[in-house]
C-alpha positions as a Markdown table, in Angstrom:
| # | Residue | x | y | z |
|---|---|---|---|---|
| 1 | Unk | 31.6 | -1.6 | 4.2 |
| 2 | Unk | 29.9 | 1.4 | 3.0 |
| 3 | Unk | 26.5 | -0.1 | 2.8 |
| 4 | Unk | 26.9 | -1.5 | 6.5 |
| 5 | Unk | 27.8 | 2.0 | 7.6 |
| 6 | Unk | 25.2 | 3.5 | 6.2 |
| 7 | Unk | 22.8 | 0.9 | 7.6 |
| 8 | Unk | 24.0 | 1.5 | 11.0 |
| 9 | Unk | 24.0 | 5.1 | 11.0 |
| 10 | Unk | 20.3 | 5.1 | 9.4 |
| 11 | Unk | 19.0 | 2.6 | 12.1 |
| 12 | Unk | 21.2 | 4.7 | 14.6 |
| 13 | Unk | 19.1 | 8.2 | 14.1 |
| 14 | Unk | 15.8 | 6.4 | 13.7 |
| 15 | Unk | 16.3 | 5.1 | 17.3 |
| 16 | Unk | 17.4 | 8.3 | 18.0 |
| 17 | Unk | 13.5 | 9.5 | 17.2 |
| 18 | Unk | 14.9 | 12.2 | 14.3 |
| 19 | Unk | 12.4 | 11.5 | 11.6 |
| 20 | Unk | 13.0 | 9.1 | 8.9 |
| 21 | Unk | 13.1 | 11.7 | 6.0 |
| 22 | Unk | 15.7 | 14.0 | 7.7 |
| 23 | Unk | 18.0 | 10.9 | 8.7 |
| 24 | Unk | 17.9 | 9.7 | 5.5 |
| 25 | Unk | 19.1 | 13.2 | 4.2 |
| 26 | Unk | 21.5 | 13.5 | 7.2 |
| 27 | Unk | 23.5 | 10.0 | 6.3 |
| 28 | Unk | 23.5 | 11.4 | 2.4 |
| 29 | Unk | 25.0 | 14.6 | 3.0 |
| 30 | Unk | 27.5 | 13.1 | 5.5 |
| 31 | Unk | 28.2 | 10.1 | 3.1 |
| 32 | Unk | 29.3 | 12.5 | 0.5 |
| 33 | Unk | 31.4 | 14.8 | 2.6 |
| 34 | Unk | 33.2 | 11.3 | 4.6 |
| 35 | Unk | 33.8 | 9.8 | 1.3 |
| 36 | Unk | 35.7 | 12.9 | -0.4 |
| 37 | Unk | 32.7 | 15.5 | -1.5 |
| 38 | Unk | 32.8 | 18.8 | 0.1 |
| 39 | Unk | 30.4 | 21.5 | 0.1 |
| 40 | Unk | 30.5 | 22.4 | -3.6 |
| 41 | Unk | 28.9 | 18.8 | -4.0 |
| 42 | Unk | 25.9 | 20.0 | -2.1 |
| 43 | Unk | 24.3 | 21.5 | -5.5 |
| 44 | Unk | 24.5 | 18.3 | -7.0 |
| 45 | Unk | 22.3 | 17.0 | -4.1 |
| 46 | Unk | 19.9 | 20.0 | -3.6 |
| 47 | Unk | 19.6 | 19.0 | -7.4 |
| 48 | Unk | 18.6 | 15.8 | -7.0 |
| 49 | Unk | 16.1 | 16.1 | -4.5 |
| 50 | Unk | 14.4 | 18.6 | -6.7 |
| 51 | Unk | 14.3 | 16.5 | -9.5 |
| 52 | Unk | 14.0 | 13.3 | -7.6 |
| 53 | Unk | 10.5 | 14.3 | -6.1 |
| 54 | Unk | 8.9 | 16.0 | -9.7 |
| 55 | Unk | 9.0 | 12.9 | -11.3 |
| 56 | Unk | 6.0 | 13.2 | -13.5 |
| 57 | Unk | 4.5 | 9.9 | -12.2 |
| 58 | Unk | 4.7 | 10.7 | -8.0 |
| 59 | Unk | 2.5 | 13.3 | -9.1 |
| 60 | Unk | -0.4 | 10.4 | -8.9 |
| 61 | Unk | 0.4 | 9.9 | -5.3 |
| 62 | Unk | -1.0 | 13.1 | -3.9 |
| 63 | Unk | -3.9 | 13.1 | -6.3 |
| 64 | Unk | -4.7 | 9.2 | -5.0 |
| 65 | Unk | -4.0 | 10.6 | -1.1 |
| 66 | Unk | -6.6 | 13.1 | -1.9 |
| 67 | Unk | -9.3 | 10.7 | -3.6 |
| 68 | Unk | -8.9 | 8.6 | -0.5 |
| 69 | Unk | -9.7 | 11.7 | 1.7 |
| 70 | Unk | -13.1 | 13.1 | -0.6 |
| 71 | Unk | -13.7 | 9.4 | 0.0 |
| 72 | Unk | -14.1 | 9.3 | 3.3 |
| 73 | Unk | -16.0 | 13.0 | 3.9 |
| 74 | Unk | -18.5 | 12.6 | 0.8 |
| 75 | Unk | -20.8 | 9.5 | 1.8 |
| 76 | Unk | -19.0 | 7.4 | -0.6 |
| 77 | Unk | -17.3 | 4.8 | 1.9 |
| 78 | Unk | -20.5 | 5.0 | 3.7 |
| 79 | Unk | -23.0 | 3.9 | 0.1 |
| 80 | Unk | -20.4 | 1.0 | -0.6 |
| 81 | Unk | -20.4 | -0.1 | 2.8 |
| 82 | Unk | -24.3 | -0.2 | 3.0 |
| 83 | Unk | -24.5 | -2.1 | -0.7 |
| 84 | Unk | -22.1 | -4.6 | 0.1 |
| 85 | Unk | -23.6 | -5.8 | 3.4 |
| 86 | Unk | -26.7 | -6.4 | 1.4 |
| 87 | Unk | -24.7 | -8.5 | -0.6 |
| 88 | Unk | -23.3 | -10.6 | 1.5 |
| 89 | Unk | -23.6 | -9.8 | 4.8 |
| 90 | Unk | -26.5 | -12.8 | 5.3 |
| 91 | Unk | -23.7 | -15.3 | 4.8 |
| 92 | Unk | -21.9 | -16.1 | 8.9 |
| 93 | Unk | -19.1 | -13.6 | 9.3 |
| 94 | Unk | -20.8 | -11.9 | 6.7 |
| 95 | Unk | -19.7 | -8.6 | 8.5 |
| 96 | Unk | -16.5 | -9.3 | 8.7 |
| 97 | Unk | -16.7 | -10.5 | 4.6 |
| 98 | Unk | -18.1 | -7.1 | 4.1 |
| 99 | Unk | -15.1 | -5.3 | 5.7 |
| 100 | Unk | -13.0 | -7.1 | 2.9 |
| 101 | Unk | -14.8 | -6.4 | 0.1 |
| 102 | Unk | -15.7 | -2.7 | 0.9 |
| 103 | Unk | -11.2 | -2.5 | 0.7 |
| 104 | Unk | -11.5 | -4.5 | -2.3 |
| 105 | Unk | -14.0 | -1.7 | -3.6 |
| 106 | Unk | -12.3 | 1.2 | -2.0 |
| 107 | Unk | -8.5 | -0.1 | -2.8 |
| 108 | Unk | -9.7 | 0.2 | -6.7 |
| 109 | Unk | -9.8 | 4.3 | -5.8 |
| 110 | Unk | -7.1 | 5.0 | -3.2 |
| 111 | Unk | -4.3 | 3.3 | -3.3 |
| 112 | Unk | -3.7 | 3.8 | 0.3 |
| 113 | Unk | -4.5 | 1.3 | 3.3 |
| 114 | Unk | -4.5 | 4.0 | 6.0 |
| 115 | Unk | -6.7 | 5.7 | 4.1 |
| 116 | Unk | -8.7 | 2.6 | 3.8 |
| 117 | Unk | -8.7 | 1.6 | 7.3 |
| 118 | Unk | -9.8 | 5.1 | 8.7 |
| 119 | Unk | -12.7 | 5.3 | 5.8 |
| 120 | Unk | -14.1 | 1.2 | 7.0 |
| 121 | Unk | -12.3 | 0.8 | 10.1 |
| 122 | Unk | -14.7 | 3.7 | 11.8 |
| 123 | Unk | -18.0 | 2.5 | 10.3 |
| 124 | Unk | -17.6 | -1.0 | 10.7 |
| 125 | Unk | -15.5 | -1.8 | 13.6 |
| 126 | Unk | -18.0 | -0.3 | 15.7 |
| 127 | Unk | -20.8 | -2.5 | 14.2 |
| 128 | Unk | -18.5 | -5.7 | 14.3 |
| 129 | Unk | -18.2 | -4.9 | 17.9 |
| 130 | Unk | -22.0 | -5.1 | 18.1 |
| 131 | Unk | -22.1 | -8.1 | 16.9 |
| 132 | Unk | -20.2 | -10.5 | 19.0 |
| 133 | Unk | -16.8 | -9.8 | 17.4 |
| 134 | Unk | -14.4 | -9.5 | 19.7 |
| 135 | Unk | -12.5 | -5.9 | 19.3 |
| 136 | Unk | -9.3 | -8.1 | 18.6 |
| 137 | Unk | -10.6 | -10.0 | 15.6 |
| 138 | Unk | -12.7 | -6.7 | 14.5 |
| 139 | Unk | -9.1 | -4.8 | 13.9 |
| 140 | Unk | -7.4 | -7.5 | 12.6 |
| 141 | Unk | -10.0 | -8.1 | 10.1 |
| 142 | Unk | -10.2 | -4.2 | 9.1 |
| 143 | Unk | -6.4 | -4.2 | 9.4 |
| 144 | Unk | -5.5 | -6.9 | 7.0 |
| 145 | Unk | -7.9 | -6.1 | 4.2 |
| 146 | Unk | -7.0 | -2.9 | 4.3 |
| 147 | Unk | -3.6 | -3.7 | 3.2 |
| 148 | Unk | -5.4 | -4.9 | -0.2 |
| 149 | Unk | -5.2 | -1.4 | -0.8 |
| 150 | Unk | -1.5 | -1.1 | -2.0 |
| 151 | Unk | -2.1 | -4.6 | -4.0 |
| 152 | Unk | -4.8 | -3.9 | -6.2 |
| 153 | Unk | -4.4 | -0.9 | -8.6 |
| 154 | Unk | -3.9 | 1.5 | -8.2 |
| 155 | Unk | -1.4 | 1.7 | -5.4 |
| 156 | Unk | 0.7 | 4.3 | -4.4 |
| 157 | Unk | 4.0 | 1.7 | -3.0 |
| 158 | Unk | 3.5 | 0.4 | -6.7 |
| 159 | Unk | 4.1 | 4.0 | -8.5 |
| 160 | Unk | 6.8 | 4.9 | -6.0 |
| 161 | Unk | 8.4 | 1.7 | -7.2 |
| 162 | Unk | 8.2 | 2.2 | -10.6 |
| 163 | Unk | 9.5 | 5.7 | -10.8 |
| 164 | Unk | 12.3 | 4.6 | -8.6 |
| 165 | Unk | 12.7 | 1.3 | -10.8 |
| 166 | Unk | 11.8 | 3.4 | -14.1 |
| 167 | Unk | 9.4 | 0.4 | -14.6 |
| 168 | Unk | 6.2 | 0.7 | -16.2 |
| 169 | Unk | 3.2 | 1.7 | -13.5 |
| 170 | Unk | 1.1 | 0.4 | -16.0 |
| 171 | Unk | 2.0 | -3.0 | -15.4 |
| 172 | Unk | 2.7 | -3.0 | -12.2 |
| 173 | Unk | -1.0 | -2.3 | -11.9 |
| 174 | Unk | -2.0 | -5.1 | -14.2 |
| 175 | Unk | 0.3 | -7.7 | -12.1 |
| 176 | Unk | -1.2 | -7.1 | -8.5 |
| 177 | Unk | -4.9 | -7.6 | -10.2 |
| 178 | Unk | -4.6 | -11.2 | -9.7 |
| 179 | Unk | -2.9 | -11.2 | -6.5 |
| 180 | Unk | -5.2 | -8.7 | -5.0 |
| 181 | Unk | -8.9 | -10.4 | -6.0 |
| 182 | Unk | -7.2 | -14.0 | -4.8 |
| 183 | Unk | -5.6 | -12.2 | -1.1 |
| 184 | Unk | -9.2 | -11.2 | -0.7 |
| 185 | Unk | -10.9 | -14.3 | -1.4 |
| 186 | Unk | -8.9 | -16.3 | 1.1 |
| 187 | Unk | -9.0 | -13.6 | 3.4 |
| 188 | Unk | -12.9 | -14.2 | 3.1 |
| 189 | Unk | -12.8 | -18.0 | 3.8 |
| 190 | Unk | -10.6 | -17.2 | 6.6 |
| 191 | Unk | -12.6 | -14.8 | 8.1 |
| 192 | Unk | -15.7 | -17.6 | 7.5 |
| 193 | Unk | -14.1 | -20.7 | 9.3 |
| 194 | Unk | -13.6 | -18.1 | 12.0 |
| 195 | Unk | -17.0 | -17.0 | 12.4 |
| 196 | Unk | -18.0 | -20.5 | 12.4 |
| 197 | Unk | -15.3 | -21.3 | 15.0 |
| 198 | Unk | -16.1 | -18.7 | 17.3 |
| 199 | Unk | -19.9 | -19.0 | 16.3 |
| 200 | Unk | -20.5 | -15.4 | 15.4 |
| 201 | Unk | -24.0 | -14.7 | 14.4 |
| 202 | Unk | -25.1 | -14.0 | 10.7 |
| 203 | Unk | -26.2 | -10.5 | 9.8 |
| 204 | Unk | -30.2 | -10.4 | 8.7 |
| 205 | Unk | -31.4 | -12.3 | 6.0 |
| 206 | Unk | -30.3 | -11.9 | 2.3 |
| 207 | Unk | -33.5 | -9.4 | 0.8 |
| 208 | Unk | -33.3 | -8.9 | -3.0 |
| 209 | Unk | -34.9 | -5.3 | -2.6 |
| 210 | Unk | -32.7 | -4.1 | -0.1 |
| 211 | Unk | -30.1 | -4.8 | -2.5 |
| 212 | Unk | -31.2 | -3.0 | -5.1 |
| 213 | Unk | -32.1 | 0.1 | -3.0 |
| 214 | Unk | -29.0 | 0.1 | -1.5 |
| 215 | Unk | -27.3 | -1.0 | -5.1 |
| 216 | Unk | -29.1 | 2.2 | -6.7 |
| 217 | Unk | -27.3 | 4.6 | -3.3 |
| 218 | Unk | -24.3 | 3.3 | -4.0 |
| 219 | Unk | -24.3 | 3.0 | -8.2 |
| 220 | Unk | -22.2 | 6.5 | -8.8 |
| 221 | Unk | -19.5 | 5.6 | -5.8 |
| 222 | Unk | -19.2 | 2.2 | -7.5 |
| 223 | Unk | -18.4 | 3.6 | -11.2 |
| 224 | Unk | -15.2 | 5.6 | -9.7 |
| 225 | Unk | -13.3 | 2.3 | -9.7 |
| 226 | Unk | -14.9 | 1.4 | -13.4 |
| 227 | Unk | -13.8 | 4.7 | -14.9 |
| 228 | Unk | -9.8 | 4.7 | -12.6 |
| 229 | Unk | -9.2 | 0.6 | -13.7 |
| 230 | Unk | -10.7 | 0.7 | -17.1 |
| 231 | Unk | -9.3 | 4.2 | -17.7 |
| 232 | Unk | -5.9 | 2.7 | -17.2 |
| 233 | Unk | -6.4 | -0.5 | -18.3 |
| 234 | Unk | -7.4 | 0.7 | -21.5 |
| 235 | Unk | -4.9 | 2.2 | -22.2 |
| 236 | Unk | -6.8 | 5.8 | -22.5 |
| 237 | Unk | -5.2 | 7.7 | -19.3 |
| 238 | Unk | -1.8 | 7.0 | -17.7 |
| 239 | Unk | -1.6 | 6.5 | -13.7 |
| 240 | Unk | -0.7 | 10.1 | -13.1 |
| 241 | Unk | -4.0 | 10.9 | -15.4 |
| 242 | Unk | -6.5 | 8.6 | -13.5 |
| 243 | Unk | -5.4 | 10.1 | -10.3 |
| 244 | Unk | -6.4 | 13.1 | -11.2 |
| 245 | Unk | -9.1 | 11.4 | -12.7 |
| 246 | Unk | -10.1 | 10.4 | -9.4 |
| 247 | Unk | -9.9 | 13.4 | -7.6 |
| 248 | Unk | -12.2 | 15.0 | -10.1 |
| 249 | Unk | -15.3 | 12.4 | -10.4 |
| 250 | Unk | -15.0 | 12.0 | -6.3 |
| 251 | Unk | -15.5 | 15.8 | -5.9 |
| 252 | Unk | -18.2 | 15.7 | -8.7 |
| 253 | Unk | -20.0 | 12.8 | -7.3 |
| 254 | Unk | -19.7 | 14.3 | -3.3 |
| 255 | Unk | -20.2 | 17.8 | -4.5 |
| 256 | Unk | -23.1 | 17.2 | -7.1 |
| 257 | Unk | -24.9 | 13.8 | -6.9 |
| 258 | Unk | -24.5 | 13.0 | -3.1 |
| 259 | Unk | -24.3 | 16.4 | -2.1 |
| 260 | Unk | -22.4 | 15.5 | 1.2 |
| 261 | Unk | -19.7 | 17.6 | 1.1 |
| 262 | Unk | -19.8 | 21.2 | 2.4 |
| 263 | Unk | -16.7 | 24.0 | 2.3 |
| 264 | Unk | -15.9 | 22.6 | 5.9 |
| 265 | Unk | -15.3 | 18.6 | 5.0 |
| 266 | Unk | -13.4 | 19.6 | 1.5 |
| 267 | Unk | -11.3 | 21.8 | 3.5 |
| 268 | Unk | -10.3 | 18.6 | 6.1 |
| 269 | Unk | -9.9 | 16.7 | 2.8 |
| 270 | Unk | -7.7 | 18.9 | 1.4 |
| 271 | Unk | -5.6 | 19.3 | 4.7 |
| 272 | Unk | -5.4 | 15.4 | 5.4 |
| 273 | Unk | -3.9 | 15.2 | 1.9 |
| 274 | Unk | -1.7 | 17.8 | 2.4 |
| 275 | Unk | -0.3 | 16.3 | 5.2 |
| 276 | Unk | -0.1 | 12.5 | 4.2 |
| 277 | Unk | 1.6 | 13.7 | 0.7 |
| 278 | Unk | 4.3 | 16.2 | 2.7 |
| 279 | Unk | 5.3 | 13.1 | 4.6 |
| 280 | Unk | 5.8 | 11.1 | 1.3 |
| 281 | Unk | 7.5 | 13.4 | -0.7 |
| 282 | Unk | 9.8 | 14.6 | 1.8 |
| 283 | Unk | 11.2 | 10.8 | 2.4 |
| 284 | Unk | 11.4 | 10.7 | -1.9 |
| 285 | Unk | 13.4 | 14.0 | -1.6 |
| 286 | Unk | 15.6 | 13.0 | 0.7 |
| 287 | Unk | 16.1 | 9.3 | -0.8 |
| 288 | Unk | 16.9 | 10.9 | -3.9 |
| 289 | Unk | 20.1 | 12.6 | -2.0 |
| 290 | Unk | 21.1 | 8.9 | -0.5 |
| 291 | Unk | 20.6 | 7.4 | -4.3 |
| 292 | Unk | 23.2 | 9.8 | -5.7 |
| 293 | Unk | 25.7 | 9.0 | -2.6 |
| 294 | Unk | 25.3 | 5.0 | -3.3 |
| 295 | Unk | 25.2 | 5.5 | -6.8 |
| 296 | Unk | 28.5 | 7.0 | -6.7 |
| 297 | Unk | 30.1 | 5.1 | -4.0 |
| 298 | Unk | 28.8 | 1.8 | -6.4 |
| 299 | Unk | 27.0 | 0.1 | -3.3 |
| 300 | Unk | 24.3 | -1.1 | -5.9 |
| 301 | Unk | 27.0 | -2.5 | -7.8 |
| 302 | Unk | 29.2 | -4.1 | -5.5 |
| 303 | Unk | 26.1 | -5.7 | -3.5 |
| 304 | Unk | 25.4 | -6.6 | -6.7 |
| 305 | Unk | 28.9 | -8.5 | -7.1 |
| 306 | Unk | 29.1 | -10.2 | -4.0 |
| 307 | Unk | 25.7 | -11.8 | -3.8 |
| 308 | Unk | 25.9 | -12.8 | -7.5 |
| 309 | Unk | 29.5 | -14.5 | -6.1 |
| 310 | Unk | 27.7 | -16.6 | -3.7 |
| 311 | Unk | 24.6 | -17.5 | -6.3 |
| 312 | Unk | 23.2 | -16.6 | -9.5 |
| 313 | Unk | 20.4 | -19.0 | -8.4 |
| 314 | Unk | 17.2 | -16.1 | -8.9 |
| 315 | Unk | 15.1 | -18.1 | -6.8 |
| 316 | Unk | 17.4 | -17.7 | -3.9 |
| 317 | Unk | 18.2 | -14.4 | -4.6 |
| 318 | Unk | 14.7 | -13.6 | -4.2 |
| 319 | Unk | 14.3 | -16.0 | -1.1 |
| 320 | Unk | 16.9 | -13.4 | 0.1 |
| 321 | Unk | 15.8 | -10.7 | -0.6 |
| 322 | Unk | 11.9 | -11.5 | 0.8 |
| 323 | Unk | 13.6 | -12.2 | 4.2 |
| 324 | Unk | 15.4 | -8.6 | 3.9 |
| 325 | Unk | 12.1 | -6.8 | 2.9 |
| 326 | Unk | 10.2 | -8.3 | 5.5 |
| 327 | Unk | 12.7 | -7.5 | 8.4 |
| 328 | Unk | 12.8 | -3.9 | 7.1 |
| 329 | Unk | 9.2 | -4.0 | 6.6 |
| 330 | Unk | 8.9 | -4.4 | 10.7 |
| 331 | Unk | 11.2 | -1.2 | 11.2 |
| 332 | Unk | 10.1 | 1.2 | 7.9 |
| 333 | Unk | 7.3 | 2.3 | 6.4 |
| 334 | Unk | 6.2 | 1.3 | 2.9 |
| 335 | Unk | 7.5 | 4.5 | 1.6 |
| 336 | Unk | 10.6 | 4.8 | 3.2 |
| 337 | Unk | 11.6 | 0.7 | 2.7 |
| 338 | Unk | 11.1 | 1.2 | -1.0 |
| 339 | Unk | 13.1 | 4.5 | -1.0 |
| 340 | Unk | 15.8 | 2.8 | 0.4 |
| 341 | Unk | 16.3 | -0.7 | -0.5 |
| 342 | Unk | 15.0 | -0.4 | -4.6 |
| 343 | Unk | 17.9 | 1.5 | -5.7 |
| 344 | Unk | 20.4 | -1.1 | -3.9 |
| 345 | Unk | 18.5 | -3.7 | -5.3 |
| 346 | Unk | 17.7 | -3.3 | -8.7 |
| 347 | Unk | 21.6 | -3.6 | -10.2 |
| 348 | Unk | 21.0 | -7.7 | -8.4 |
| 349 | Unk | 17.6 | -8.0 | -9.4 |
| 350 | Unk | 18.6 | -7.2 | -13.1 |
| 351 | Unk | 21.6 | -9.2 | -13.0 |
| 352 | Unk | 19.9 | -12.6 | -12.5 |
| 353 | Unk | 17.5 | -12.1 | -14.9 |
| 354 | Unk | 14.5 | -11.1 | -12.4 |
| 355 | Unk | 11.7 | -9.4 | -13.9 |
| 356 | Unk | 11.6 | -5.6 | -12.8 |
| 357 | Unk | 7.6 | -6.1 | -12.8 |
| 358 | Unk | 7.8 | -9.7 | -10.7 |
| 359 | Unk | 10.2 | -8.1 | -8.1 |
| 360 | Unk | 7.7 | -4.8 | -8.0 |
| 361 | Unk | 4.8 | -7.2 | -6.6 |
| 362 | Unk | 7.0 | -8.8 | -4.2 |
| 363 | Unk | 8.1 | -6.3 | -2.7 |
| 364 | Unk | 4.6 | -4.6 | -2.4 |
| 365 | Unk | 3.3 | -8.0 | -0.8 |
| 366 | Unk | 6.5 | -7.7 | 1.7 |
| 367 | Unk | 5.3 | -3.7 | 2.4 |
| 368 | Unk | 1.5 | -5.4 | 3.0 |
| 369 | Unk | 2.7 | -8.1 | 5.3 |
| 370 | Unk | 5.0 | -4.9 | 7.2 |
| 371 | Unk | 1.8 | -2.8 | 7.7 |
| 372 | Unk | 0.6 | -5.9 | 10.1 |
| 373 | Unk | 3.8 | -6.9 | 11.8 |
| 374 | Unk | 4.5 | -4.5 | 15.0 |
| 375 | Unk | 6.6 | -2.1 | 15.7 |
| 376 | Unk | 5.6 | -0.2 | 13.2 |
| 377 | Unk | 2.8 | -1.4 | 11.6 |
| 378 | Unk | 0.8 | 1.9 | 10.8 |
| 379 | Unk | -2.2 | 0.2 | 9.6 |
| 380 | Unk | -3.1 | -2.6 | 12.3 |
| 381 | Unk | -2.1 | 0.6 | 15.2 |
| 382 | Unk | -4.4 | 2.6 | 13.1 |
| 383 | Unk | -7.4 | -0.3 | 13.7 |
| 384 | Unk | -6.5 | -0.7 | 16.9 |
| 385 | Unk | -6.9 | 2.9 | 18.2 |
| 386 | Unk | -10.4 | 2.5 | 16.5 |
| 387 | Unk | -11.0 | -0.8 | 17.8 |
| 388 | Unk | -9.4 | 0.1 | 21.0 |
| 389 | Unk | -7.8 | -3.4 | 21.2 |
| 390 | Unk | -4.5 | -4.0 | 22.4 |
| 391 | Unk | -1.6 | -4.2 | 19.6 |
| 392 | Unk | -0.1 | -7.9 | 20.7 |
| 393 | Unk | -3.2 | -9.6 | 21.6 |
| 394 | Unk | -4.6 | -8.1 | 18.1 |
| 395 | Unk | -1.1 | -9.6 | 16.3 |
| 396 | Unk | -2.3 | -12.4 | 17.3 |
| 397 | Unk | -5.4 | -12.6 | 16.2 |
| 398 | Unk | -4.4 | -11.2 | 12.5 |
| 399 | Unk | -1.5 | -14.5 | 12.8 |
| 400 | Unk | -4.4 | -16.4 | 10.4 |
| 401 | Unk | -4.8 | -13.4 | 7.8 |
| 402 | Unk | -0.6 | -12.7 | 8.0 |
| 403 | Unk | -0.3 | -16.7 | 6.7 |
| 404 | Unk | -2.9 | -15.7 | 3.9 |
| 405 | Unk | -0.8 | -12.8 | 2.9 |
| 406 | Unk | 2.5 | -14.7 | 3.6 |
| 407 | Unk | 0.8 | -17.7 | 0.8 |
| 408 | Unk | 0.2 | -15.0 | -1.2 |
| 409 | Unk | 4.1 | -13.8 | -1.7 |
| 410 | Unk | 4.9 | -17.3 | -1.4 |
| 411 | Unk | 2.7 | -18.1 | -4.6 |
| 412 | Unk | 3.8 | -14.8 | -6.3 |
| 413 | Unk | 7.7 | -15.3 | -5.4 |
| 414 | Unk | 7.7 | -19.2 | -7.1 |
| 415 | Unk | 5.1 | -19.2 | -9.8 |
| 416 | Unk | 5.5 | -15.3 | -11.6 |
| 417 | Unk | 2.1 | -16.2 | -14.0 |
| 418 | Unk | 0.3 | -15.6 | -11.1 |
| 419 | Unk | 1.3 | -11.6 | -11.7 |
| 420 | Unk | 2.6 | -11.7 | -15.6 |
| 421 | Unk | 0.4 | -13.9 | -16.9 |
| 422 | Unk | -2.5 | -10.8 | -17.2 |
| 423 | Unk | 0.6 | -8.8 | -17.9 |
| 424 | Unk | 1.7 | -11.0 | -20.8 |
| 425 | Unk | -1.7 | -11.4 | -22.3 |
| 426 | Unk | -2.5 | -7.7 | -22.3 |
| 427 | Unk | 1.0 | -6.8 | -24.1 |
């Protein structure tokens, strides 16, 4: 009854327009005071929102946000971009195949798919437009692959999850490595049987030495994801570490090597970090103040109880809750769907016997597949303003790319090796 309330009064403000981090805090505060708390209690939650956004690994999140950014305003997007279509943009709907891999590339050193879709999304959608793709299919190409972004490590959903989960980012990176590389493959074939449907013309010929020119442009942008993934990988810096890790070899490789960045670009960096990491750390604040409410009104717990009543079954549970994540995913952001559904969750998840690291990857496939699925879906609006396409008639020209990422949960939900078995191997 509790948890319905609280459901309805959340949904209630949103509707409303008041922002999603103050209605989150304006449920939590009135939870506590309906259910018996009065206004001494309100240390306990000023408390917890302190502590609840200091966590030692959301410190990573800014410090990816702001990679992301020097990213986009130091030539690097712009040198992977140029290498890539060397690579393969000979092959038909090599551009397209281009866009993919550039997030593939860039989704190793962000973590963020708006920050991916604004760094290829304004470089290539324009070009795709060009030649012969239909603005429609240009944005829901940019838009899907950018979503690769918060699959393949690093990715900000996944840290947010484990500190919430107090699961090991670590392996929450190593488990979306598999998922990630194979999204983007069959995104690629996808986006080829397209190209050949809608007979889209091949980019120029493959030419050895323009690979290796652009190859040689591109060499320092492409060792920021060697040094972020084997850094972490190996075991020699943590997440939070990398990030910052990040942050420094992007400004030394804009700064020194490309030279692309003047006082003016690092100052629209810094202030486009500043902003996306207010927005995410206010919504962690306030969840924090809704966690202690729940926590202490047992929601978790006596969710917990009543679906374990109906089944223990963990594959149905998880069937379940894929359905509930993906509905939420239309109405919330990334941030604020984790924030709110992991800590009601996690008591269920635990009690069937679902890995902590299995359930992390599904729900970041749910949050990728809620970044393409209107209303909300801040990524595909993000390519459309650039592609100017229309937001339905795009939907439905991402429905192809949505099954690939839908196959990909799927796959993930029912066979776990596909994102332990690296996990496993590497303990």
């Amino acid at each position: 009854m509790i948890l319905l309330a609280t459901a309805v009064a959340l949904i209630g403000l949103i509707l409303l327009n008041v922002p999603i981090a103050a209605a989150i805090g304006i449920v939590a505060v009135g939870g506590i005071l309906l259910t018996g708390g009065n206004w001494d209690r309100m240390y306990d939650v000023a408390i917890a929102m302190f502590t609840g956004a200091t966590s030692f690994p959301l410190i990573a999140i800014p410090l990816f946000i702001l990679a992301g950014s020097l990213m986009n305003t130091s030539g690097i997007s712009q040198r992977l971009i140029n290498f890539i279509s060397a690579l393969i943009g000979f092959i038909r709907g090599g551009l397209g195949m281009v866009n993919i891999g550039v997030s593939m590339v860039f989704a190793e050193i962000s973590g963020s798919a708006v920050a991916d879709v604004a760094a290829t999304g304004t470089v290539l959608i324009p070009e795709m437009k060009k030649r012969g793709y239909k603005p429609k299919l240009a944005a829901a190409i940019t838009s899907s692959s950018a979503s690769l972004a918060i699959i393949i490590p690093p990715s900000i959903p996944m840290i947010l999850y484990g500190a919430i989960a107090e699961t090991s980012v670590l392996s929450l990176f190593i488990a979306g490595v598999v998922p990630g590389v194979l999204g983007g493959f069959l995104l690629m074939v996808v986006t080829y049987f397209l190209a050949v449907r809608y007979n889209l013309p091949r980019a120029e010929g493959f030419d050895l030495c323009r690979v290796w020119t652009t190859f040689k442009e591109a060499f320092w942008a492409l060792t920021l994801p060697v040094i972020i993934l084997g850094g972490i990988l190996t075991g020699i810096v943590t997440a939070t570490e990398a990030a910052g890790l990040a942050v420094a070899a992007s400004l030394l490789i804009g700064l020194v090597i490309y030279r692309d960045v003047d006082l003016g670009k690092l100052r629209r960096a810094l202030l486009d970090g500043i902003s996306q990491t207010g927005i995410v750390m206010l919504l962690v604040a306030s969840s924090a103040a809704l966690g202690l409410f729940l926590t202490q009104a047992q929601v978790p717990q006596q969710l917990a109880a009543a679906i374990t009543a109906f089944t223990d079954n963990p594959w149905v549970v998880l069937a379940l809750l894929n359905v509930l994540l993906l509905v939420l995913g239309m109405f919330l952001h990334g941030a604020a769907a984790i924030i709110l559904v992991v800590p009601i969750v996690m008591p269920l998840v635990k009690a069937v016997g679902i890995d902590p690291i299995h359930f992390g990857i599904i729900v970041t496939l749910n949050l990728a597949i809620g970044q393409q699925t209107p209303p909300v879906a801040s990524v595909l609006i993000t390519a459309c303003s650039i592609a100017r396409s229309g937001i339905w008639e795009t939907s439905r020209a991402n429905l192809p790319y949505i099954a690939v990422l839908a196959f990909i949960l799927v796959l993930v939900t029912y066979v776990p090796a596909v994102s332990l078995g690296l996990v496993n191997l590497l303990r």
